[in-house]
C-alpha positions in Angstrom: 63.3 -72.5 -88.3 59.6 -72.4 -88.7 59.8 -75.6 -90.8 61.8 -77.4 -87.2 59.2 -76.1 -85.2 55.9 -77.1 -87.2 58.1 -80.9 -87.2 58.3 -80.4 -82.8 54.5 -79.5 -82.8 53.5 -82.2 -84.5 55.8 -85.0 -82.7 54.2 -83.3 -79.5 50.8 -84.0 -80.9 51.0 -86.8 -81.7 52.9 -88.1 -78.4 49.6 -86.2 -76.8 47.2 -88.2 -78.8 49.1 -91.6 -77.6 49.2 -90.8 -74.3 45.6 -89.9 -74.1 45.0 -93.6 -76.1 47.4 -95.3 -73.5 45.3 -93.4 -70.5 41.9 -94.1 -71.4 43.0 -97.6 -72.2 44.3 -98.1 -68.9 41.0 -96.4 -67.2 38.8 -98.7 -69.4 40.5 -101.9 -68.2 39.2 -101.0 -64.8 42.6 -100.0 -64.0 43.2 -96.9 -61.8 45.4 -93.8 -63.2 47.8 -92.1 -60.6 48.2 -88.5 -62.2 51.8 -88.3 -60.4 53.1 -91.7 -61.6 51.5 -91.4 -65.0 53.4 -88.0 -65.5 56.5 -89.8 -64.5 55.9 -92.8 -67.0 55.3 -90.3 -69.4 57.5 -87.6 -68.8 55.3 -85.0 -68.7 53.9 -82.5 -66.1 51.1 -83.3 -63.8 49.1 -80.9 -65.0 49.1 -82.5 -68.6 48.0 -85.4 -67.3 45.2 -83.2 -65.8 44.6 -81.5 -69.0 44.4 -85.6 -70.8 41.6 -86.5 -68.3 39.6 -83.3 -68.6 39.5 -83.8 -72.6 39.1 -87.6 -72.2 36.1 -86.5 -69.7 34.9 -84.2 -72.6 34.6 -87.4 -74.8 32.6 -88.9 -72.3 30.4 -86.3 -72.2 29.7 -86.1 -76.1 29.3 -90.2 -76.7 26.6 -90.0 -73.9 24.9 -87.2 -75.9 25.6 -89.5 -79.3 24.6 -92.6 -77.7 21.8 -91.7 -74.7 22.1 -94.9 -72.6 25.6 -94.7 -72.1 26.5 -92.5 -69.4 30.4 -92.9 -67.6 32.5 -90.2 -65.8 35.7 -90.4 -64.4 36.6 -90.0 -61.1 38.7 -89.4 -58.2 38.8 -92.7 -56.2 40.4 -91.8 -52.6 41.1 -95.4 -51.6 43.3 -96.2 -54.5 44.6 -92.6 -55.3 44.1 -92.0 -58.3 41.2 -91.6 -61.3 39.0 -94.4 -62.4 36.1 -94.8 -65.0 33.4 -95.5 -63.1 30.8 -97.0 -66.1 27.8 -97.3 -64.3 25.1 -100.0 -65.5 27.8 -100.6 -69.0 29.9 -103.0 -66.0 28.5 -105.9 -65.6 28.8 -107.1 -62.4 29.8 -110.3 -60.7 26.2 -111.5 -60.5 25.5 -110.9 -63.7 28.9 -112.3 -64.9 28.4 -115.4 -63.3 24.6 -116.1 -64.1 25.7 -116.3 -67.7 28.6 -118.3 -67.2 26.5 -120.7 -65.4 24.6 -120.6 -68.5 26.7 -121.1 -70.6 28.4 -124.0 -68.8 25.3 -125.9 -68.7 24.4 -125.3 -72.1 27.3 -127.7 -73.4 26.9 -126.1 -76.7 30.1 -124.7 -77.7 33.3 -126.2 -78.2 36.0 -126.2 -75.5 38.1 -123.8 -77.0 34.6 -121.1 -78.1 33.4 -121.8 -74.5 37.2 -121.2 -73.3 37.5 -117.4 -75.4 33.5 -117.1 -74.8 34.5 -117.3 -70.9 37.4 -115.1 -70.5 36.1 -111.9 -72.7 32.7 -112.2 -70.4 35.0 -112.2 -67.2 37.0 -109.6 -68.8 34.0 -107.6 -68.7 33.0 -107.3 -65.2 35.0 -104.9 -62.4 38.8 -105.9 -61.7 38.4 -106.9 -58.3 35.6 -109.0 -58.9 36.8 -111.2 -61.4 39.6 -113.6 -59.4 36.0 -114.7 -57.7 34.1 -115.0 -60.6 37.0 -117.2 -61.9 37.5 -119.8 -58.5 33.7 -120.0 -58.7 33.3 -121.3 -62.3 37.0 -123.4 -62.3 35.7 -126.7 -61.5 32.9 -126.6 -63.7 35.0 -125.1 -66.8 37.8 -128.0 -66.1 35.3 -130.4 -66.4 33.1 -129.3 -69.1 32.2 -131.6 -71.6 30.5 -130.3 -75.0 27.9 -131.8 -77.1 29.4 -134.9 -79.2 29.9 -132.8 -82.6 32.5 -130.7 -81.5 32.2 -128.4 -84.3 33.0 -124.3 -83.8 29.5 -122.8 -84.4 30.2 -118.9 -83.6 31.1 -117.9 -87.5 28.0 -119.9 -88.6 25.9 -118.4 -86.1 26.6 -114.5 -87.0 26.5 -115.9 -90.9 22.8 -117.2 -90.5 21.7 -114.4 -88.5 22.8 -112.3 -91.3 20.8 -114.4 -93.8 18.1 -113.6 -91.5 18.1 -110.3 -91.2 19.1 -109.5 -94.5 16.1 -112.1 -96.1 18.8 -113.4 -98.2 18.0 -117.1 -99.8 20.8 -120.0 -98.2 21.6 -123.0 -100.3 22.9 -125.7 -97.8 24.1 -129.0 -97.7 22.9 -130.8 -94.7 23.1 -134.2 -93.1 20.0 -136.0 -91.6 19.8 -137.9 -88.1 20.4 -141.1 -89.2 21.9 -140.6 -92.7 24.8 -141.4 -94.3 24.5 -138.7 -97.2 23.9 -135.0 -97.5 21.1 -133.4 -99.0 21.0 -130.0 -100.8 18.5 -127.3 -100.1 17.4 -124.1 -100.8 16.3 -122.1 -97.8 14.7 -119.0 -96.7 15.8 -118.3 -93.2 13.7 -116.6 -90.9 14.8 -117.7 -87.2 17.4 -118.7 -85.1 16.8 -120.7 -81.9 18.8 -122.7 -79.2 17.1 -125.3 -78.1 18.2 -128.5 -75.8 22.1 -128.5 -76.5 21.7 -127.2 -80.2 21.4 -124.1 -82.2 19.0 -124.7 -85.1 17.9 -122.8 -87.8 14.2 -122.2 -88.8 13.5 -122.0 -92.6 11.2 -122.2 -95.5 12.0 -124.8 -98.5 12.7 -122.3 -101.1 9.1 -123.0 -103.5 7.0 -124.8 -101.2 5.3 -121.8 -99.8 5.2 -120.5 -95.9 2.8 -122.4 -94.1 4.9 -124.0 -91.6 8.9 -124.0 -91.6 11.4 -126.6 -91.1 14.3 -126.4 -88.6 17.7 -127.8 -89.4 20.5 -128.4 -86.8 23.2 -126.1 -87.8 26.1 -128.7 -86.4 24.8 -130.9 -89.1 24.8 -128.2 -91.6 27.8 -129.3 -93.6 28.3 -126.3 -96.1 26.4 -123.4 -96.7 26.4 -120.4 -98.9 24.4 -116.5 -98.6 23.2 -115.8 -101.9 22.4 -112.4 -103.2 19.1 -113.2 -104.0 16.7 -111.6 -101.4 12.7 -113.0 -100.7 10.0 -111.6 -98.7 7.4 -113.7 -96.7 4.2 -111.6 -96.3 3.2 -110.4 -92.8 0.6 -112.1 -92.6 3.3 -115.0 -92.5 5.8 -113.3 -91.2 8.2 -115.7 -88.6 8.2 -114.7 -85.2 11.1 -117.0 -83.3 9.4 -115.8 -79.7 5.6 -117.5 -80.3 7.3 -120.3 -82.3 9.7 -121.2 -79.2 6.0 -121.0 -77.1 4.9 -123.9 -79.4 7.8 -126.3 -80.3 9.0 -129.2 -78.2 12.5 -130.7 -78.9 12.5 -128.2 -82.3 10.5 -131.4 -84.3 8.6 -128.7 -86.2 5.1 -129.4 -88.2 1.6 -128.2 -88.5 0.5 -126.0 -85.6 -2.6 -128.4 -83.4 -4.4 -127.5 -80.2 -4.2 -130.3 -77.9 -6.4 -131.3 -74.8 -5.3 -133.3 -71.9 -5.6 -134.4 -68.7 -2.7 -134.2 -66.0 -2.2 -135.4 -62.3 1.4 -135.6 -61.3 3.5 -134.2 -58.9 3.7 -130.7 -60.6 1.3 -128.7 -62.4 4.1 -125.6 -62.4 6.5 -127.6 -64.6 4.0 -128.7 -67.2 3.1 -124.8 -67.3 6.7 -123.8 -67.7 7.5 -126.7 -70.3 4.2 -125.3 -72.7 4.0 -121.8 -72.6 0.3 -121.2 -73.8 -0.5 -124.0 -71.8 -3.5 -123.5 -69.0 -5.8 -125.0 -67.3 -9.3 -124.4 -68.6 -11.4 -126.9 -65.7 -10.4 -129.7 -63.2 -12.4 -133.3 -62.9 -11.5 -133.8 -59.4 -7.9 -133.9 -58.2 -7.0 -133.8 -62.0 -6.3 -130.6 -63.9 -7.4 -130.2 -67.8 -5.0 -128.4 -69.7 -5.5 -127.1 -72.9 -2.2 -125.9 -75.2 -1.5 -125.0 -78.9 1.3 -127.0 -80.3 3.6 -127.0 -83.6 4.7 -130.6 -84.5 5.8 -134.2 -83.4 7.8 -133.2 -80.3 4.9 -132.6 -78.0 4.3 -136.2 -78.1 7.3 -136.9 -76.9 7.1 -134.5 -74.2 3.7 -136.1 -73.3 4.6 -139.8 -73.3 7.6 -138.4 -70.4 4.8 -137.6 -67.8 4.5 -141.7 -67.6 0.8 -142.6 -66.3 0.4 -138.7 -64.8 -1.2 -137.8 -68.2 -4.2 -138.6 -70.4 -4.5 -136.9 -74.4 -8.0 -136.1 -74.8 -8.0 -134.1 -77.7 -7.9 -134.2 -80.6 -9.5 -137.4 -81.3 -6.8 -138.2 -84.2 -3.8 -137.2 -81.8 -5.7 -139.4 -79.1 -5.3 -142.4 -81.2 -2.1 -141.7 -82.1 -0.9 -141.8 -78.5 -2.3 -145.1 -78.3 -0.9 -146.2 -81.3 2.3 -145.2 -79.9 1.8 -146.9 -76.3 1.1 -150.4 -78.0 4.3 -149.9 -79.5 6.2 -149.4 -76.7 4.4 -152.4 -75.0 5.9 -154.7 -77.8 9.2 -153.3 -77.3 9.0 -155.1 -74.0 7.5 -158.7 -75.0 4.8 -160.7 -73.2 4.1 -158.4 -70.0 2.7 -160.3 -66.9 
């Protein structure tokens, strides 16, 4: 008899601890739970669907001890009759939702089917009855977007490399140049991850060659890779910080850190500002503003021979003549001029 009753006890338990599963499930869905249907669909009382939502609101109440920021309740919601999860500032909302998407949509770097899954879980996240807008909003964009030429699925790569990172683990890579037909091997130290103009690269030191300046390395064009258990340390007074080197890198062509001098009179002062973060403007020689900026690499000469005849290096002297050197070149490019 005892042995019958101990085998009932435990079958009711554990049809308790399902139901409570299925019911928070349902609430953290966004959907709402009717107390009288639910005890129908689980043939049960009402009141043990009461007693489910008072222990799941227990729960609640310890993970927001456990965790500080998170703070949800559940509550009685009159218009749809029945108890939701209200999740404060853990919901995103449809602003929010579709900000990133936007984002994300623009930044073409993702495969069609990682921007697809990417899509749908941040939808997913945002209030029920603000998704079917979030969803007409982005459609035509989604149906047309096209990614990035290499196609490749970059998400497991990603979290791998930011583990590297993290854990100051040594890479050894095999990686294919701009241009090239065959790989090359390295050995790496990683110590950033950036996204930059379409791609995702990684920021690293050639394993031996010391830590004055890093090299970046598309990770599309990262063939193969591999975390070693080796571990390294880069001291402080070297240590990488991805934040100042994004203030200093045009178009992620890394090199020796330069503070440059120049001239500028186009249309918009605000967007050369916003393009070089420690840029600013240190006098003016007229109508003309003098803008001084620190600099890693061979990308800001890029970005300066864009702004057309709106700009004018002045220093340094070397990087002066360079420009010029450059300028001739393109001049050939075009034949006799008249």
């Amino acid at each position: 008899m005892n042995g019958k009753r101990q085998k009932s006890d435990e079958q009711e338990s554990c049809s308790k601890t399902i139901r409570i599963l299925s019911i928070y499930d349902i609430l953290n869905r966004g959907n709402t739970v009717n107390k009288q249907q639910a005890a129908v669909k689980f043939s049960v009382s009402d009141k043990a669907i009461q007693r489910d939502l008072d222990d799941l609101r227990a729960y609640l109440d310890i993970k927001s001890l456990d965790e500080g920021s998170y703070n949800a309740t559940i509550d009685y919601n009159r218009v749809n009759r029945g108890y939701t999860l209200n999740q404060g500032s853990t919901w995103l909302t449809q602003e929010e939702v579709l900000v990133i998407a936007k984002v994300l949509l623009e930044s073409r770097a993702f495969s069609k089917s990682e921007l697809n899954l990417l899509l749908d879980k941040l939808i997913a996240q945002c209030l029920p009855d603000t998704r079917k807008h979030v969803t007409e909003v982005i459609q035509n964009e989604r149906f047309h977007y096209l990614p990035v030429a290499h196609g490749q699925p970059l998400l497991h790569k990603i979290w791998d490399v930011s583990l590297a990172i993290r854990e100051h683990r040594k890479v050894e890579i095999t990686y294919l140049k701009p241009g090239s037909s065959t790989s090359i091997s390295r050995k790496l130290e990683p110590c950033g991850l950036i996204f930059a103009e379409f791609y995702f690269y990684l920021i690293a030191y050639i394993k031996g060659l010391g830590h004055d300046f890093p090299t970046t390395y598309r990770l599309d064009r990262i063939q193969s890779y591999f975390l070693t258990n080796q571990h390294f340390r880069i001291p402080e007074v070297n240590r990488f910080e991805e934040g100042e080197f994004r203030k200093r890198v045009q178009f992620m062509r890394a090199g020796r850190l330069m503070r440059i001098t120049f001239r500028f009179w186009g249309p918009s002062l605000d967007a050369v500002l916003d393009r070089l973060p420690t840029a600013h403007v240190i006098g003016w020689d007229e109508n003309k503003a003098i803008v001084e900026a620190e600099v890693f690499g061979d990308g800001i000469k890029m970005w300066l021979l864009s702004q057309a005849e709106f700009l004018e290096v002045l220093k340094p002297e070397t990087f002066r003549q360079e420009m010029k050197d450059t300028l001739l070149r393109m001049i050939n490019n075009y034949g006799r001029l008249v």
